[in-house]
N, C-alpha and C positions, 0 to 999 in steps of 0.2 A: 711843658705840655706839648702837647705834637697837634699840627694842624691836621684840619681836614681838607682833601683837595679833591675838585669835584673834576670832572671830564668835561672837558672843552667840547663845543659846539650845540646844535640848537639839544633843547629839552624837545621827547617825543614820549609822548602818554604810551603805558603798555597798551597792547592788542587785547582787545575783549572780544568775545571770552579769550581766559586765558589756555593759551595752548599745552593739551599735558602728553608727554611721551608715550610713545607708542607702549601695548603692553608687548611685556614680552614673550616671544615662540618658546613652546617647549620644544626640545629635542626630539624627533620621530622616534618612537620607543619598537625595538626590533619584535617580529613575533617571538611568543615563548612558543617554546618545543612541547608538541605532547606527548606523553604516554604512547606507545605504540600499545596498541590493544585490537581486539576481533571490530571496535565500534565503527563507525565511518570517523575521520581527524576533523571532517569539517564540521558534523552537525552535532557529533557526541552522541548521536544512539546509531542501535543498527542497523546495517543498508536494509531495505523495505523494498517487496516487490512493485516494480515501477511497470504501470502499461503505456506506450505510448505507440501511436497512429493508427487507434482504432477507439473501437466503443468498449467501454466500459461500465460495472454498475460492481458493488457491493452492497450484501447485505448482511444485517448482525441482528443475532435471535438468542434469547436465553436459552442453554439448554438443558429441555426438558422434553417429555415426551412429545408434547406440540407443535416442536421445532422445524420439525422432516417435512408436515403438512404447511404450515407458515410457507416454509422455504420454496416450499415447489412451486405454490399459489403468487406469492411476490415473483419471483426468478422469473417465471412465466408472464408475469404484465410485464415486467422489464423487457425481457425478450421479444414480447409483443411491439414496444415502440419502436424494437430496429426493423420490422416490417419485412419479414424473411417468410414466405409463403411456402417455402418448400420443407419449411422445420416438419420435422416428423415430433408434434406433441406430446404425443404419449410415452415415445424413448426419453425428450427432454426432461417432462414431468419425473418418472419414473428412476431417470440417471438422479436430476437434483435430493429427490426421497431416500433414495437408497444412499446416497455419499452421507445426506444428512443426517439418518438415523445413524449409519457405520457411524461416524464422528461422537456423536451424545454419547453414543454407546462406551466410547471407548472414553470417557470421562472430560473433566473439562468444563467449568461454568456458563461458557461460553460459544457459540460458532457462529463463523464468519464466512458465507459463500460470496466468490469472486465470480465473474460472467467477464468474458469478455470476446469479440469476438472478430474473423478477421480472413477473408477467402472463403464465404460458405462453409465456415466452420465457427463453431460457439466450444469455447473452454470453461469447464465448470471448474472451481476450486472450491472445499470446503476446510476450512481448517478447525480444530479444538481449542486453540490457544495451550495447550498442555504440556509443557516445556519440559517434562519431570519424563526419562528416556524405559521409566520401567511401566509406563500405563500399556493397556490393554491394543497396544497400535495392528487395529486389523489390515487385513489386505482391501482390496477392491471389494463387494459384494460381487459373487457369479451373477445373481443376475441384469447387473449394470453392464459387467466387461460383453456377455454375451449380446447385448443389444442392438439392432440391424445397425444402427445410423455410430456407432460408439467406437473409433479408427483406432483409440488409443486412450490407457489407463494408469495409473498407479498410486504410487505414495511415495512419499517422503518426511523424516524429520529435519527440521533445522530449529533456530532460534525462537520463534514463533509459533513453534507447535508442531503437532503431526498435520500433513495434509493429504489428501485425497482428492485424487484430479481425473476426468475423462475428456477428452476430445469427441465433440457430436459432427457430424458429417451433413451437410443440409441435402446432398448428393451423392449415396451414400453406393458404394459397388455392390453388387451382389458377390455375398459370402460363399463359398466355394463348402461344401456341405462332403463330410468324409465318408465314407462308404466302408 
């Protein structure tokens, strides 16, 4: 039989509690590579117009015939809080109706007017959400682009939709009139 031989010197009780190893690190896992695509790589949907160091509002209306009228009436209290006394009302009313009804018109469940505004000037946007390149995508209304206070107009599509945009003027030159 074989003996048992015990370890020289004093007996000492384990340590309570007993002590358990650390856990352990996983390995810092490298990024995976994305897809290069039109999206943005960081958020995974697409860039989105961003306003920054001014005021801003957005507004969203089902659209329907009601839309243009809604639109103007909200646009205008909004505009109202930035406290611009030199607006020429009736051009602003009159720009927001006219972008909004062009917009409905030209199909789309939906519309979204942007305000924003920045030097005595207010930028209207109206968009469709209408992302499909054969809808009825009109030009400016004439009588929005002709409007005293109104510097600058158009459209554009991108991913979001068709848009229709004017620059209002709170100071606005006199129009030089052709003879």
């Amino acid at each position: 039989m074989s003996e048992v031989v015990e370890a020289e010197g004093p007996q000492v009780p384990p340590s309570y509690p007993p002590k358990s190893p650390p856990p352990r690190k996983k390995p810092v896992e490298a990024p995976r590579p994305q897809p290069a695509t039109k999206e943005n790589s960081l958020t995974g949907v697409p860039p989105r117009l961003v306003v920054t160091s001014r005021r801003a509002r957005v507004l969203a209306f089902r659209a329907d015939q009601w839309a243009a009228k809604k639109a103007a009436g909200q646009a205008a209290l909004a505009v109202a809080e930035w406290h611009y006394p030199l607006l020429d009302e009736h051009d602003f009313l009159k720009t927001v109706h006219g972008l909004v009804r062009t917009a409905v018109a030209a199909g789309g469940r939906r519309v979204s007017v942007h305000l924003a505004d920045q030097d005595n000037e207010i930028l209207v946007m109206v968009l469709n959400h209408q992302t499909d390149t054969h809808g009825n995508a009109e030009a400016v209304p004439a009588e929005v682009a002709m409007l005293r206070t109104v510097d600058a107009c158009g459209t554009h599509t991108d991913h979001d939709g068709h848009t229709w945009w004017a620059l209002l003027n709170f100071q606005p030159q006199q129009r030089k009139h052709l003879a």
